[in-house]
C-alpha positions in Angstrom: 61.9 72.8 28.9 59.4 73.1 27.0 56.5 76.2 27.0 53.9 74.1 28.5 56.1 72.0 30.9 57.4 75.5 32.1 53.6 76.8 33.0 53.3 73.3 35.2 56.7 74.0 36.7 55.5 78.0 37.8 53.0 77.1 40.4 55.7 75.0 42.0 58.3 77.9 41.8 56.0 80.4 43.2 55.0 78.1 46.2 58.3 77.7 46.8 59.4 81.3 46.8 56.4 82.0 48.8 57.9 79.5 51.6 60.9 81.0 51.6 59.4 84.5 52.0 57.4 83.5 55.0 60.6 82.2 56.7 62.8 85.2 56.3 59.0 87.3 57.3 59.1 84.8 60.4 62.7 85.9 61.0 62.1 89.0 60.6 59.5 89.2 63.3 60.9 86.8 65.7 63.7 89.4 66.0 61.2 92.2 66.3 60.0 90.2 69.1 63.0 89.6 70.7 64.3 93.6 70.2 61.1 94.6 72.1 61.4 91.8 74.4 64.9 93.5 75.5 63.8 96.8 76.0 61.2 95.7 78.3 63.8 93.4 80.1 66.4 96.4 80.2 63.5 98.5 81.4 61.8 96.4 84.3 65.6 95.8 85.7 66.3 99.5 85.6 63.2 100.0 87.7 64.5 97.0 90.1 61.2 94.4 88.7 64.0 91.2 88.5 61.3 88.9 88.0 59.6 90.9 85.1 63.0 91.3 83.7 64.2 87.9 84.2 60.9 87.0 82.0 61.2 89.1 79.2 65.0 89.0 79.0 64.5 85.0 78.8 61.8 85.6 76.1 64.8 87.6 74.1 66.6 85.2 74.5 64.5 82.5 73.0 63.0 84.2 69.9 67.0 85.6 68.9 69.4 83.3 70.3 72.2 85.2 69.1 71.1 88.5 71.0 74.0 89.5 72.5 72.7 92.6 74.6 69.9 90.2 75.9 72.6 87.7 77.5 74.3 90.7 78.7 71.3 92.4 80.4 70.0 89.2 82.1 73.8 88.7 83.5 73.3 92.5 85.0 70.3 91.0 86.4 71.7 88.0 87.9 75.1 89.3 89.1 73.1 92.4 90.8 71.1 89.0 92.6 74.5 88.1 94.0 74.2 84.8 91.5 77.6 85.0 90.2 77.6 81.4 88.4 74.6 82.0 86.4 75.9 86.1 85.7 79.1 84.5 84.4 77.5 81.8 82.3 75.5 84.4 80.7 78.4 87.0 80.2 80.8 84.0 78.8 77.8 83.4 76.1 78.0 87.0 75.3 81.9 87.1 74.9 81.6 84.2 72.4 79.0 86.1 70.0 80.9 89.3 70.7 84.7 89.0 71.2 84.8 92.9 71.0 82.2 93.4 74.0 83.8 95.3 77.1 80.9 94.9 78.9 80.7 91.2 79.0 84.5 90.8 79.2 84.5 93.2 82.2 81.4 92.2 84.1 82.8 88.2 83.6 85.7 89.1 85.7 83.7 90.7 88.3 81.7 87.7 88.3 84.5 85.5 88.3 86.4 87.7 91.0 83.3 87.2 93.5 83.6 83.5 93.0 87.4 83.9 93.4 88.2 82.4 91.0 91.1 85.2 90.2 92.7 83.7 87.6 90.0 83.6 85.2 89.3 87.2 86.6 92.3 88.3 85.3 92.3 86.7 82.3 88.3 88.3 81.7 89.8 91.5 83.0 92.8 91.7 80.8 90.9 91.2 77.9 88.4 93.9 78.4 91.9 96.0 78.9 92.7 94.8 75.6 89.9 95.9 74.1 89.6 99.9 76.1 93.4 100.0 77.0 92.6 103.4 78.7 90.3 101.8 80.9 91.2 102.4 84.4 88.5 100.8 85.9 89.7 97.1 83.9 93.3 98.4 85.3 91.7 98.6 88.8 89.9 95.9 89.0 93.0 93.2 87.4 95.2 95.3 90.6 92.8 94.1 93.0 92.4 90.8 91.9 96.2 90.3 91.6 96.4 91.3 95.9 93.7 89.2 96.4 95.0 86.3 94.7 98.7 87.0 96.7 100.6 88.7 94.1 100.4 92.2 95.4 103.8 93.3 93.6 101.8 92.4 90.1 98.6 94.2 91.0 100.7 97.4 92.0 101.7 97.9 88.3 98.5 97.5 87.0 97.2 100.0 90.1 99.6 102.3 88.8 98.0 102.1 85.4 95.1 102.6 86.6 96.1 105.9 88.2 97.7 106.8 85.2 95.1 106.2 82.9 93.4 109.0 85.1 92.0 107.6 88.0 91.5 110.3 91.1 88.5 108.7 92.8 88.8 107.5 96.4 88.1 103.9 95.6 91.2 103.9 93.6 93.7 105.8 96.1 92.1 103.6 98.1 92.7 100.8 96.4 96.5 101.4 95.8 96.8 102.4 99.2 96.0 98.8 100.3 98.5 97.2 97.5 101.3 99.0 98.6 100.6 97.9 102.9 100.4 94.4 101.3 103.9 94.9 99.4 105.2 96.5 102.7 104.8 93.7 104.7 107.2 92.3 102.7 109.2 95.5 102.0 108.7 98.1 104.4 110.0 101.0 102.2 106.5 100.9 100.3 104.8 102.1 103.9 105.8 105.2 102.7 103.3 105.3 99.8 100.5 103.3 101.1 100.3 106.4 104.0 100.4 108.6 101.3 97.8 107.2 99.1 95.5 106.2 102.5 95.4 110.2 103.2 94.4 110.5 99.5 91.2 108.8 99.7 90.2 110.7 103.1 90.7 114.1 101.7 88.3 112.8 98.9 85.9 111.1 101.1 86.3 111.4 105.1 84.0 109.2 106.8 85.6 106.2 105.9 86.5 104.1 108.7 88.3 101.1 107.3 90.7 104.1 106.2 91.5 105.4 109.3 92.3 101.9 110.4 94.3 101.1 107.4 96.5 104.4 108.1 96.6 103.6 111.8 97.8 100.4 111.1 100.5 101.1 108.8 102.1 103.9 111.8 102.0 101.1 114.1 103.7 98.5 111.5 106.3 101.3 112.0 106.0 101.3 115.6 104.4 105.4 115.1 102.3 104.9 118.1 101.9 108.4 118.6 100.8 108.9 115.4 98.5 106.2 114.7 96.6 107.7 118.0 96.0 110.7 116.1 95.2 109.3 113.2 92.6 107.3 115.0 91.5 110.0 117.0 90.4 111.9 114.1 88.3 109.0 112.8 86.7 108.2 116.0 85.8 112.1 115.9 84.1 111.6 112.3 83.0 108.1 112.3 83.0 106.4 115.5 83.7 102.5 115.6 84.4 99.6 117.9 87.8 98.7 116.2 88.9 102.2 115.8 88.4 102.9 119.5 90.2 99.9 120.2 93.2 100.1 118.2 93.1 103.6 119.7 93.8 101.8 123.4 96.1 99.5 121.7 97.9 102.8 120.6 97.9 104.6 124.2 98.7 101.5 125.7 102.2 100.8 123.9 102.7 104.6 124.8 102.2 103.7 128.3 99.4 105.7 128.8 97.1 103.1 130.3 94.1 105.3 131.8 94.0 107.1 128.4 93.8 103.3 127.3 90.8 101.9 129.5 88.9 104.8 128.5 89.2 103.8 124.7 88.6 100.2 125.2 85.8 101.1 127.1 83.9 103.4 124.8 84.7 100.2 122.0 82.5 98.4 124.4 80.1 100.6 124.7 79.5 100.5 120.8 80.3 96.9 121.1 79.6 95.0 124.4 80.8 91.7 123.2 84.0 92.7 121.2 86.9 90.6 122.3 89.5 92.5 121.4 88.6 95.5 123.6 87.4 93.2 126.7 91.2 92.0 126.2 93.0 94.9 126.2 90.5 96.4 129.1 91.9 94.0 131.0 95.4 94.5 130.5 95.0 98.0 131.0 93.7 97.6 134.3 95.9 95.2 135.2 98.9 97.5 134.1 97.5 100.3 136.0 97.5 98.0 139.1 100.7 96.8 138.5 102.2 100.7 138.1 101.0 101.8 141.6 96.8 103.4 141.0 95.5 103.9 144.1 92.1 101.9 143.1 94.7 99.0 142.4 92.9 96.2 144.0 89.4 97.4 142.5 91.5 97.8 138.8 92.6 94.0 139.2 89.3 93.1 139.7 88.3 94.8 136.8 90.6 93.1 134.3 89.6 89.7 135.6 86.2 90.4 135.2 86.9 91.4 131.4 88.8 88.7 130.9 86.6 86.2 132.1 84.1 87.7 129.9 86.3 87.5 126.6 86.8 83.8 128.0 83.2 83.3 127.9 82.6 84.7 124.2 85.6 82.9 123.1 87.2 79.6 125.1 90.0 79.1 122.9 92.4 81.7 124.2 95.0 80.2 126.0 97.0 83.4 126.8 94.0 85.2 128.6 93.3 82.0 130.2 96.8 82.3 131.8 96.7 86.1 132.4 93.3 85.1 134.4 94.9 82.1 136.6 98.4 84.1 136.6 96.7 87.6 138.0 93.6 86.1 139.8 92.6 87.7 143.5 92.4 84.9 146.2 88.7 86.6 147.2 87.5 85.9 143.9 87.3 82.2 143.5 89.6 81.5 140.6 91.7 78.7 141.0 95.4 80.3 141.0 
């Protein structure tokens, strides 16, 4: 080239360079953008604003495509809105730009777990316990998932891992408590360890209902009567409920200790007029306190027809009440025998 021909060619260099400066400037500040786009996103959700997060995490998104934090933070947002199908679309896209990210690996699985969908929970789950092995929380959660989805003998190893792996929180003991009552009702030798894991949790954290039921239910799997009253007495003392009072006459009732019985089933209803269960069992607690020679006996028979007609009323389909009802009816009280 020659000297002159190379001044004609510079202008058209420098333009060109300067084009390709103003791109990688643009770039540049689109990802600015998008970095303080984030932080405001990240922000307004930690403060609870979801729409002002929704916008500005969107905005992210659009001016860096390839943000993964972004896709992450507006997945927070949306599986914290209970929108599990757009929370898992958004953690997927952040596992594909970041194969490494335990966040979106874990928080897929939840999201996938909600929709039960458990396989792919799992398979999310087992991932992010590829990438934190240690994580008891991943081990946990794949536990859970495997009990849910049927295959409580698999979820017990992984609960075990999870335990391990140094987990001493109630949701966990918890947690294993209710793996091991599923893998009793096909083995009953792993009752054993689901009581023992179920009395974990409630040193740890006491006013837990469900827990109390849990252990109740396990002693009266083993036909423990006496000892699932106790149990339920207890939590009835610290956290009263409609089904613990209730399985508490169910428990005084197989004892044969029917007035103790009625009284339970009564104080269910009284926290829960229209629960069925204890409108049954009132009944047949009357009625088997008629039947054993009470002095009110005529009054008590009256009573469990009354509370059975009731339960018939909240729910029709009940074909055995319907028969204790014809089979125990008085003549005064207009039933059809």
């Amino acid at each position: 080239m020659t000297q002159k021909k190379a001044r004609k060619a510079l202008p058209a260099i420098l333009t060109s360079l300067v084009v390709a400066a103003g791109l990688v400037l643009s770039g540049c500040s689109q990802q600015h953008v998008a970095r303080k786009d984030y932080v405001q996103g990240a922000i307004a959700e930690s403060q609870g604003h979801v729409t002002r997060a929704l916008h500005e995490l969107n905005a992210a998104i659009k001016n860096n495509p390839g943000m993964v934090l972004a896709y992450e933070a507006r997945g927070d947002v949306f599986r914290k809105m209970g929108n599990y199908h757009k929370a898992a679309r958004d953690y997927k896209t952040a596992t594909a730009l970041n194969p490494l990210s335990f966040h979106a690996w874990y928080w897929l699985g939840v999201s996938f777990q909600q929709l039960r969908r458990f396989s792919a929970a799992i398979g999310s789950y087992q991932h992010a316990l590829t990438i934190h092995p240690k994580s008891s929380r991943a081990a946990m959660s794949i536990a859970v998932t495997y009990a849910q989805n049927g295959n409580p003998f698999f979820g017990l190893i992984y609960a075990q891992r999870a335990i391990a792996n140094g987990a001493r929180t109630f949701d966990a003991y918890a947690n294993l408590g209710v793996i091991y009552a599923q893998c009793a009702r096909q083995n009953p030798k792993f009752r054993a360890m689901a009581i023992h894991n179920f009395r974990a949790s409630l040193e740890l954290q006491p006013r837990q209902p469900a827990i109390y039921l849990n252990l109740a239910q396990m002693y009266i799997a083993g036909g423990n009567y006496g000892e699932a009253a106790r149990v339920l007495r207890t939590g009835q003392k610290i956290c009263p409920t409609p089904l613990l009072s209730e399985r508490l006459g169910y428990s005084y009732y197989r004892t044969g200790h029917y007035a103790k019985a009625r009284a339970s089933y009564r104080m269910a209803l009284s926290q829960n007029p229209a629960y069925v269960p204890a409108l049954n069992g009132l009944g047949a607690a009357c009625e088997a306190l008629a039947i054993n020679g009470a002095a009110n006996s005529g009054s008590l028979k009256k009573q469990a027809i009354k509370s059975w007609k009731k339960s018939l009323a909240l729910e029709p389909n009940q074909p055995m009440i319907a028969n204790l009802v014809q089979k125990f009816a008085l003549p005064t009280d207009g039933t059809q025998p």
